[in-house]
N, C-alpha and C positions, 0 to 999 in steps of 0.2 A: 595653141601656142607652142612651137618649135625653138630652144636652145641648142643651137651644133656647137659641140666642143671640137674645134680642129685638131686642136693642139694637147698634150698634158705635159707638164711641169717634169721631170723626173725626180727630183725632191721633193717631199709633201712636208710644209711647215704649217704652224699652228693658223698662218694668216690664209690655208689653202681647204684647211677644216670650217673656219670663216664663211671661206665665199660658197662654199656646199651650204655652208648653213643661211647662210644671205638669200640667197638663190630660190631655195624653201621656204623660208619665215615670208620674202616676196610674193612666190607663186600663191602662198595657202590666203594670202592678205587680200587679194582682188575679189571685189564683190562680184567684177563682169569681167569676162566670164568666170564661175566659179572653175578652181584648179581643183582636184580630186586628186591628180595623177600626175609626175613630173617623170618624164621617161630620155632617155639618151641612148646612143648606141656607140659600143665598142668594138674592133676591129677583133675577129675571134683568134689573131695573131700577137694579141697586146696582154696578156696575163697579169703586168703589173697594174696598168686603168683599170681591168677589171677587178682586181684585188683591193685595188683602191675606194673604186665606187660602190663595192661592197661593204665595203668597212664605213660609208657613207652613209648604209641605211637601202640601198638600192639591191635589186633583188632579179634575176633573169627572169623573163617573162616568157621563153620558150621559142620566140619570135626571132628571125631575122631573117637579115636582107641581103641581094648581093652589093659588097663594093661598088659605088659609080666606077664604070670606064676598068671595071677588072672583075670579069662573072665568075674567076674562080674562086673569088674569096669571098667570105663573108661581116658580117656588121651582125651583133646580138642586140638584144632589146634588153635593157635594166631597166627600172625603174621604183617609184616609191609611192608611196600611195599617203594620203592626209593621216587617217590615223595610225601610221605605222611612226612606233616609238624611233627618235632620230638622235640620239647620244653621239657626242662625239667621242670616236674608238680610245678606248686604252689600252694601251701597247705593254 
């Protein structure tokens, strides 16, 4: 099971720590298939998403990809795994 985030917000309000947290408490919820791992990728040109989804709980997994339709850039691999503790960041 694939989530593509197109798009990110450039303000993060409380209702956007929310849907990280929605998005989780969801995946880990499904009996079938069991979720272990929820993974997304960032544009290695996006610093603030990535700062973001770190502060999410989400973790580089060492992995990436090129850009669709642009082989010079690339896309990182984050992710979070079931039992990693998921607090929302205090600033």
């Amino acid at each position: 099971m694939i989530m593509l985030v197109k798009h990110l917000i450039r303000a993060v309000a409380d209702d956007d720590w929310a849907l990280f947290g929605a998005v989780l408490e969801w995946s880990w919820s499904l009996a079938e298939p069991r979720v272990d791992r929820v993974r997304l990728f960032v544009h290695e040109a996006n610093p603030r998403a990535h700062a973001l989804e770190v502060k999410a709980g989400f973790r580089a997994t060492g992995l990436s990809v090129p850009v669709p339709g642009d082989g010079t850039r690339r896309e990182v691999e984050l992710a979070v795994t079931r039992n990693r503790t998921r607090d929302r960041p205090q600033d």
